[in-house]
C-alpha positions in Angstrom: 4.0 27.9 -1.9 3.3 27.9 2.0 -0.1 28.9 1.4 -0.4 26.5 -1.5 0.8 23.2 0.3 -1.7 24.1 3.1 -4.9 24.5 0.9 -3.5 20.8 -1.0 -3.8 19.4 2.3 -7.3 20.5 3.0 -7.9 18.7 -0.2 -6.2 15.9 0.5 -8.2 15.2 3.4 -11.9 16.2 1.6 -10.9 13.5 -0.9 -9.4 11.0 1.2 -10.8 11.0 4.1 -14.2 13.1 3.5 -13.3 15.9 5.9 -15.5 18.9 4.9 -13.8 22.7 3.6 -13.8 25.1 5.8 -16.0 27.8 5.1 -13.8 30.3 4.0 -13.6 27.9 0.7 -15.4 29.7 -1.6 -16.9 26.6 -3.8 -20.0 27.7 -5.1 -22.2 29.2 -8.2 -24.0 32.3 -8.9 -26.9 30.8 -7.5 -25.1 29.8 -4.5 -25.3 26.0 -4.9 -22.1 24.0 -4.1 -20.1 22.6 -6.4 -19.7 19.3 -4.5 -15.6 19.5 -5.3 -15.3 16.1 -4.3 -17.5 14.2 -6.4 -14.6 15.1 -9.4 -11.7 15.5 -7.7 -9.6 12.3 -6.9 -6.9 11.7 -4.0 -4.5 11.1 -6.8 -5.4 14.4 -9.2 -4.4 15.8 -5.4 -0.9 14.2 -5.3 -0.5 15.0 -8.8 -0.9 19.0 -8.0 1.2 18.9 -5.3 4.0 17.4 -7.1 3.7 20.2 -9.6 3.4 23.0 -6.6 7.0 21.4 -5.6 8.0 22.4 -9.3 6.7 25.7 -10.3 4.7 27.4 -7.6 6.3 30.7 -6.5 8.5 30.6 -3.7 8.9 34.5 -2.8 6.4 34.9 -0.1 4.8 37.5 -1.7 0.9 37.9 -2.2 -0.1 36.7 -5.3 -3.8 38.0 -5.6 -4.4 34.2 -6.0 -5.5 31.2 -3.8 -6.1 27.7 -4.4 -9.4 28.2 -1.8 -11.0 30.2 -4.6 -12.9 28.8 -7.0 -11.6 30.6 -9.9 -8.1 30.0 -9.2 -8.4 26.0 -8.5 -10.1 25.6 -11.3 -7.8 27.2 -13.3 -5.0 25.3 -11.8 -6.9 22.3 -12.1 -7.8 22.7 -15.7 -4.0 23.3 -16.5 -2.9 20.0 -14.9 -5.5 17.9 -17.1 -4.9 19.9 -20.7 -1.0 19.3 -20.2 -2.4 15.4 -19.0 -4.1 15.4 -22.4 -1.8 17.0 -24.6 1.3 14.8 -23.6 -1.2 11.6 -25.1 -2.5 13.6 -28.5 1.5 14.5 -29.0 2.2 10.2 -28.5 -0.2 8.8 -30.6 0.9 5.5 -30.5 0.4 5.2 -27.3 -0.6 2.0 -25.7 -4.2 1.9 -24.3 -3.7 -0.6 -22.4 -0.1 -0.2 -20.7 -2.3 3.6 -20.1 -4.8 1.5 -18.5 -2.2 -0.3 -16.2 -0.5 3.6 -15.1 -3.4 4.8 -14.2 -4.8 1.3 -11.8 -1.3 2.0 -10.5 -2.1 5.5 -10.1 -5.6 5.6 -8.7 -6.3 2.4 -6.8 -4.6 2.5 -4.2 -6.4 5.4 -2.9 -9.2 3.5 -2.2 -7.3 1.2 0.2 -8.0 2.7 3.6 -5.9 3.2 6.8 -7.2 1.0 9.7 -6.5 -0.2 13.4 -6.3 -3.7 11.2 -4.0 -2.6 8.5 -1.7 -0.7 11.2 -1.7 -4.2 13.3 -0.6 -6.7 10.6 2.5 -4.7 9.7 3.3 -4.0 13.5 2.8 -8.1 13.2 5.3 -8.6 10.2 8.4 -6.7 11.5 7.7 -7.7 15.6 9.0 -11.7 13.8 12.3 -12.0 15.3 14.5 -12.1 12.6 12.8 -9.2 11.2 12.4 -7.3 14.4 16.5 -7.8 14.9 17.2 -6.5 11.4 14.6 -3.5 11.5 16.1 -2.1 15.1 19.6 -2.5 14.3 19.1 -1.0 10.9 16.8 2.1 11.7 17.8 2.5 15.4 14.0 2.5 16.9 12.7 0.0 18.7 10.0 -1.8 16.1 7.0 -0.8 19.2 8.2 2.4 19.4 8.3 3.0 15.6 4.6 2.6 15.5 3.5 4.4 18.7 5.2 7.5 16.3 3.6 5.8 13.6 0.1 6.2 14.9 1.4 9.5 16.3 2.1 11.6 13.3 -0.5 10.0 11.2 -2.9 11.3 13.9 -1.2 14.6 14.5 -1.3 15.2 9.7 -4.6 14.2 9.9 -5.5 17.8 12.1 -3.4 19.9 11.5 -1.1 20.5 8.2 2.2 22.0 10.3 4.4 19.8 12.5 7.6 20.3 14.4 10.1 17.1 14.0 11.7 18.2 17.5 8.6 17.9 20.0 8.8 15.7 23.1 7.3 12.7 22.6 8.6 11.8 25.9 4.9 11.6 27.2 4.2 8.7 24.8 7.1 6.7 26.2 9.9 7.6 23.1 13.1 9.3 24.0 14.4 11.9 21.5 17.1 10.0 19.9 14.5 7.6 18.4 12.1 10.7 17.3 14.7 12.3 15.5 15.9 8.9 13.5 12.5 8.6 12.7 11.5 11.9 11.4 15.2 11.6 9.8 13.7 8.8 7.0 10.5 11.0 6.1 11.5 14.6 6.1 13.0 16.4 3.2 14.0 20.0 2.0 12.5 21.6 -1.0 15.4 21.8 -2.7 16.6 18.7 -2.8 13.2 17.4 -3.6 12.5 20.0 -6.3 16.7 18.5 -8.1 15.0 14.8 -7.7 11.6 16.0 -9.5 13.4 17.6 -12.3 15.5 14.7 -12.9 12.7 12.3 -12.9 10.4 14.0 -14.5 8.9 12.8 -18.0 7.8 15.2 -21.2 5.5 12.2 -22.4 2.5 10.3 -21.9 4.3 8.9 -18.4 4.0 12.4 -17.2 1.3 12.2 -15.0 2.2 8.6 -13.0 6.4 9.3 -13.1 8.5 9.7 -9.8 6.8 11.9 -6.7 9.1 13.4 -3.8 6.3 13.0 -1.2 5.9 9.9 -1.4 9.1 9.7 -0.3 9.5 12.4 2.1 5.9 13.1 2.9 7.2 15.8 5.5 8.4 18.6 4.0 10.7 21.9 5.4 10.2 25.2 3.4 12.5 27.3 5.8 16.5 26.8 5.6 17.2 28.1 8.7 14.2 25.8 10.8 14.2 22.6 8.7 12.6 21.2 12.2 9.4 23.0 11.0 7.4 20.8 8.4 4.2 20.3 6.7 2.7 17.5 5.5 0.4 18.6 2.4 -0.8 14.5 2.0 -1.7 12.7 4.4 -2.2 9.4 2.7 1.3 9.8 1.4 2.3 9.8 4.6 0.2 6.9 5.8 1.5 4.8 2.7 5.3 6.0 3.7 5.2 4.4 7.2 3.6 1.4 6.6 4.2 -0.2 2.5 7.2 2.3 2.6 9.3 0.9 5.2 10.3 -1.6 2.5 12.6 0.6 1.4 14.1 1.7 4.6 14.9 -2.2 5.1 15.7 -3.3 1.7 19.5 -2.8 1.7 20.3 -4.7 5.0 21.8 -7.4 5.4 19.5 -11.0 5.8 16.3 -8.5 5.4 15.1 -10.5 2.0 14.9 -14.1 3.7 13.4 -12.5 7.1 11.1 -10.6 5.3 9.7 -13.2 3.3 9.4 -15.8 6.5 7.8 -13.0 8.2 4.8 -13.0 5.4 5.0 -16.3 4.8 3.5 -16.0 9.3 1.4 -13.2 8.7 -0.4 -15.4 5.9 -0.2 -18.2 7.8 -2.1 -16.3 10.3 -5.1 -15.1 8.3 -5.4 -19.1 6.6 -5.5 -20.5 10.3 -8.3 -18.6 11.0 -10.2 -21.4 8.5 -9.9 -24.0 10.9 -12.3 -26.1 12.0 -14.1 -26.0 8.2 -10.6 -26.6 6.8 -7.2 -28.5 7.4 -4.7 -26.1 7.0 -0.9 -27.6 6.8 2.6 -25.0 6.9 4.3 -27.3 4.8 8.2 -28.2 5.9 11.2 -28.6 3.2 12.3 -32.3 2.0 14.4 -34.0 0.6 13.8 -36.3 -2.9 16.6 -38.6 -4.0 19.0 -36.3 -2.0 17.3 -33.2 -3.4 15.8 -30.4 -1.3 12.3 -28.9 -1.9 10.8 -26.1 0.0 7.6 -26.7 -1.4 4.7 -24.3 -1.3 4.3 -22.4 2.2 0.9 -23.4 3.4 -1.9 -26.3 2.0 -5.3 -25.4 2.9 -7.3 -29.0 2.4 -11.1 -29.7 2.9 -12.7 -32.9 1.2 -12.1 -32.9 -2.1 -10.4 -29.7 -2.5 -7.0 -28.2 -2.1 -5.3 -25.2 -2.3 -1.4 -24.5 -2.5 -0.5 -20.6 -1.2 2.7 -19.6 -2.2 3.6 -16.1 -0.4 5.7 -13.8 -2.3 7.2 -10.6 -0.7 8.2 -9.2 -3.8 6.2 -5.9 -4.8 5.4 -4.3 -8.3 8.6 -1.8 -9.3 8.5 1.8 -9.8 9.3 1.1 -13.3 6.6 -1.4 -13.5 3.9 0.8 -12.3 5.1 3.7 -14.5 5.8 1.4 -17.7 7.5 3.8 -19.4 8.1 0.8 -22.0 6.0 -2.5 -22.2 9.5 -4.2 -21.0 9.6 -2.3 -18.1 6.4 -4.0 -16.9 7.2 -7.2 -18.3 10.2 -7.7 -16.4 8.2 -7.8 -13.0 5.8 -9.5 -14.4 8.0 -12.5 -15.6 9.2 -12.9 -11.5 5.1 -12.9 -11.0 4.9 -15.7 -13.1 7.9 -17.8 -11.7 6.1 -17.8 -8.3 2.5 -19.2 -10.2 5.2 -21.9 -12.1 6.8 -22.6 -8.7 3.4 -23.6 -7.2 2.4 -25.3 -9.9 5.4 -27.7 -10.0 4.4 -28.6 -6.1 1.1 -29.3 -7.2 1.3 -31.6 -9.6 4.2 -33.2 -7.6 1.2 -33.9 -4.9 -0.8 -35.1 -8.5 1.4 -37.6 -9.1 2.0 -38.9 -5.5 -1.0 -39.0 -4.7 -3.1 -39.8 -7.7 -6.1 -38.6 -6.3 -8.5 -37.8 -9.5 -11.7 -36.5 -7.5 -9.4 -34.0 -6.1 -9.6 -30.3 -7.4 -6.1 -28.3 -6.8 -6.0 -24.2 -6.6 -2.7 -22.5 -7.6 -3.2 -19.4 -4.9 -0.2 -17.0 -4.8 -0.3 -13.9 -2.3 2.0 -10.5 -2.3 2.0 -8.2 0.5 1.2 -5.4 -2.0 -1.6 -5.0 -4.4 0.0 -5.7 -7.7 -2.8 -4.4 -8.9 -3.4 -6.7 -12.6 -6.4 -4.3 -13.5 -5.6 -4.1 -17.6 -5.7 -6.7 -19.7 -1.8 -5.9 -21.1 -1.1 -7.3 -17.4 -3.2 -10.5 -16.8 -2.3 -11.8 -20.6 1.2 -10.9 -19.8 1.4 -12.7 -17.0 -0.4 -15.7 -18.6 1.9 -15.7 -21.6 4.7 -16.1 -19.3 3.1 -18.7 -16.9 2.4 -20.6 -19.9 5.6 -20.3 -21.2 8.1 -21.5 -17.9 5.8 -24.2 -17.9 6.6 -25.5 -20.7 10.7 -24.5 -19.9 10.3 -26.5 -16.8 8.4 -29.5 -19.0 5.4 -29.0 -16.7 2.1 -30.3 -18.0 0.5 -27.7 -20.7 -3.1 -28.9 -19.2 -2.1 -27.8 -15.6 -3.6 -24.1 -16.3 -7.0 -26.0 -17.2 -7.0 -28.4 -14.9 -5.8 -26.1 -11.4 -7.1 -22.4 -11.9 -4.3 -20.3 -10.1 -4.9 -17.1 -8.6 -3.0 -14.0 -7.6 -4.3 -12.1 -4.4 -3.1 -8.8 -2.3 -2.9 -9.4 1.2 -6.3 -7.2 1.2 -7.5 -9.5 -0.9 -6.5 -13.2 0.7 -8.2 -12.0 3.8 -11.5 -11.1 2.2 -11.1 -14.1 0.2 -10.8 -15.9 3.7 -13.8 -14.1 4.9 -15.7 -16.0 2.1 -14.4 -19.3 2.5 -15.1 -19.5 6.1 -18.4 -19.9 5.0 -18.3 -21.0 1.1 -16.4 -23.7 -0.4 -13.7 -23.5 -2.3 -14.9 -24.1 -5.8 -18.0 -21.1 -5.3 -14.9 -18.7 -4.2 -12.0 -19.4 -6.3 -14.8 -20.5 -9.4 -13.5 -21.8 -13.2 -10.5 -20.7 -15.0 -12.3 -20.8 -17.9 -14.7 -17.4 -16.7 -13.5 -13.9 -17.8 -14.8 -12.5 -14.6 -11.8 -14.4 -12.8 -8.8 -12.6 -14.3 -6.7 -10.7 -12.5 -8.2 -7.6 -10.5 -11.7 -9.3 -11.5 -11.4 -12.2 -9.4 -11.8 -9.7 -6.3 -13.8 -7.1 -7.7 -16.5 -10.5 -8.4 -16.0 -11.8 -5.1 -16.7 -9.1 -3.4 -19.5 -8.9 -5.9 -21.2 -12.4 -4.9 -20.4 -12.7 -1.1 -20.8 -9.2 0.2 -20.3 -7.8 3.6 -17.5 -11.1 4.6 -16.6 -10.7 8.1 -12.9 -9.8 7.6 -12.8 -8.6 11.0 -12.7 -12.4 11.9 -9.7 -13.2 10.2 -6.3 -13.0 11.1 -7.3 -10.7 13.9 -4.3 -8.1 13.6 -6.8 -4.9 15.2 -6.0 -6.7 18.4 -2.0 -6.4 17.9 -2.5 -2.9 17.2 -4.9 -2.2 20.1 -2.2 -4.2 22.3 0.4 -1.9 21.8 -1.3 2.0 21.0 -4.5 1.0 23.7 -1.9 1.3 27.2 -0.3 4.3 25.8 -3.1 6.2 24.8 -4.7 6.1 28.4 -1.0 6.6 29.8 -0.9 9.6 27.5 -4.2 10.7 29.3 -3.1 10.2 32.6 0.0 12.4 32.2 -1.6 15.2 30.5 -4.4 15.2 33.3 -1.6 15.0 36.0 -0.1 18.1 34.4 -3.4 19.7 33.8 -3.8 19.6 37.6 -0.6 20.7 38.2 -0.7 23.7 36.6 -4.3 24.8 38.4 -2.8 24.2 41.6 0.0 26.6 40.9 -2.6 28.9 39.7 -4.4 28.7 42.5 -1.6 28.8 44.8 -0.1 32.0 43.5 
């Protein structure tokens, strides 16, 4: 298994981060041509095998007369993993194509959502809030700067080499021991206990290949008993994703975390809209009170002349049992909260209609999560219109509100490309006409990005500086020390 996990991680980074085989991978034909791996295998197919390694791969130690850096023998492997795939879907025949669609968006996608100074910096922004930053230390016991100086650390350190010990001294990058081990604590796990936790979760049918993965959730993981301080980490991404979206789960439990989470969101999105200004008025809208009855509101109005768009920011992420779908009512149940947030938005909307009464005025429904919800199948965007429609009429809300203010559901990714555009467009060419096909869902992005390409994005919201703030100093502290040592030991040398 050893030698297994170790050739999964040499895929893992080929797929995923386009680091090339070493040599000793024997990938090619008769006629000696390459077989260009990566142009067919995908940073999911990746997970998906090492799940399975968890499962069945032999555990003895002894040579096998196999290896996964053969040709032969990944193929093999390989082909194995995408027969069972296939036969699981022939022996359900009534399986939904479309709720397949939706597992494997949620499977794929976000593989193609890359680790960056950026992405690093805005959740460093999120949890440094106060209330968060109170709740996340006295939860986790790390210091919120310290957690992602390790962050960055062990991300860089999986990304070279596939072995790690959970006990090094990270003293040099300014963390004390007691923090390192509560942080390797969260993200390290035996085999054993991992292997129980597959088997339990596991699924005979056509959810086989999306259900439940271990690494996701312990992304470091100990093969020796007797040195559980000595790890590998077989997937890099998974690890990425673990520090970052995954800290979530870490947090979820404590007490106050919900409301502080969702203020600190409602900033960081309050951060990427301000970078509009001058072109546009942007407004974090206060609570009132009508006839003695409070109304939060929406979060943040973004107003230029005859335009205006209500953002409503919702924490909330897609389930596990949402992204599986085992059922269509698994998926359905998320997807009912999703349209309580559009409904929300639209009753401040057309409470601002009907104060206001301006009629040359065109109104955007705009609702951002922190996480890709990822609404790529058509099973999810009628869904989620079905239900929109549906509390609007519960909440006797105007039927002709869905024609009249298009409403829009963006990742966090997404709001800040969609910023991009509309610091130079306005916001009819970026947000378009409900009306258009090419607007639902996943589309609305995937068009955007399609009319306005190359949008600055490194303009908005600015969060590579928070990150550079913060790693910058102790990466060139880091330096110092190591050169200090360095000469150190050359003058003992020299001396003896």
């Amino acid at each position: 298994m050893e030698d297994s996990l170790r050739h999964v991680w040499q895929y893992s980074r080929l797929v995923s981060g386009q680091v090339k085989l070493p040599d000793s991978y024997v990938h090619r034909d008769e006629r000696g041509y390459s077989h260009d791996i990566e142009k067919y295998l995908h940073p999911h197919q990746v997970e998906l095998l090492a799940r399975e390694l968890l499962l069945h791969a032999d555990r003895s130690g002894r040579p096998t007369g196999h290896s996964l850096a053969n040709w032969p023998d990944f193929v093999n492997v390989k082909s194995a993993l995408d027969k069972f795939a296939n036969d699981v879907h022939e022996d359900n025949p009534n399986t939904d194509i479309m709720l397949t669609l939706h597992r494997i968006a949620q499977a794929q996608f976000p593989g193609f959502s890359r680790l960056t100074r950026a992405k690093i910096g805005r959740y460093l922004a999120m949890y440094r809030t106060p209330a968060l930053r109170a709740i996340f230390e006295e939860h986790l016991g790390i210091d919120v700067d310290t957690y992602f100086v390790l962050t960055f650390a062990v991300i860089a350190s999986a990304l070279n080499r596939v072995q790690m010990n959970t006990t090094t001294d990270y003293e040099i990058l300014g963390v004390d021991r007691s923090q390192s081990t509560r942080f390797f604590e969260r993200i390290s796990g035996s085999l054993e206990p991992m292997r129980k936790k597959l088997i339990d979760t596991q699924r005979q049918n056509d959810c086989w290949e999306y259900t439940f993965n271990a690494l996701h959730f312990y992304p470091l993981i100990s093969l020796f008993p007797d040195h559980p301080e000595r790890v590998m980490c077989p997937l890099p991404p998974a690890l990425e994703r673990r520090l970052l979206e995954g800290l979530y789960f870490d947090l979820v439990d404590a007490k106050g975390f919900p409301n502080a989470f969702g203020d600190a969101f409602e900033s960081i999105t309050g951060r990427i809209l301000r970078s509009l200004e001058p072109r546009y008025e942007v407004e974090e809208v206060q609570p009132k009170k009508i006839k003695k009855v409070r109304y939060d509101g929406t979060d943040w109005i973004v107003r230029s002349h005859g335009n205006c768009a209500f953002v409503e920011c919702k924490s909330k992420r897609l389930s596990l049992s949402g992204r599986v779908a085992e059922q269509v009512s698994d998926l359905e149940k998320d997807m009912v909260k999703l349209a309580e947030a559009v409904v929300q938005n639209y009753a401040n909307i057309h409470r601002e209609m009907q104060d206001k009464q301006e009629e040359d005025c065109l109104y955007f429904n705009i609702v951002t999560t922190l996480e890709d919800w990822i609404l790529f199948s058509n099973i999810t965007t009628t869904m989620l219109h079905s239900h929109v429609v549906d509390q609007l009429s519960k909440k006797s809300l105007p039927a002709e509100l869905i024609d009249k203010v298009p409403y829009r559901v963006l990742s966090f990714e997404g709001a800040i490309y969609t910023c991009a555009t509309l610091k130079v467009q306005s916001m009819i060419e970026v947000f378009g006409l409900e009306k258009n096909p090419d607007f639902n869902g996943l589309l609305f992005l995937t068009n955007l990005k399609s009319r306005f390409q190359n949008a600055d994005t490194d303009s908005v919201g600015n969060f590579e500086d928070d990150f550079n703030t913060l790693i910058l100093p102790v990466i060139e502290k880091s330096k110092i020390a190591m050169s200090q040592s360095a000469s150190k030991s050359i003058g003992a040398t020299v001396h003896l």
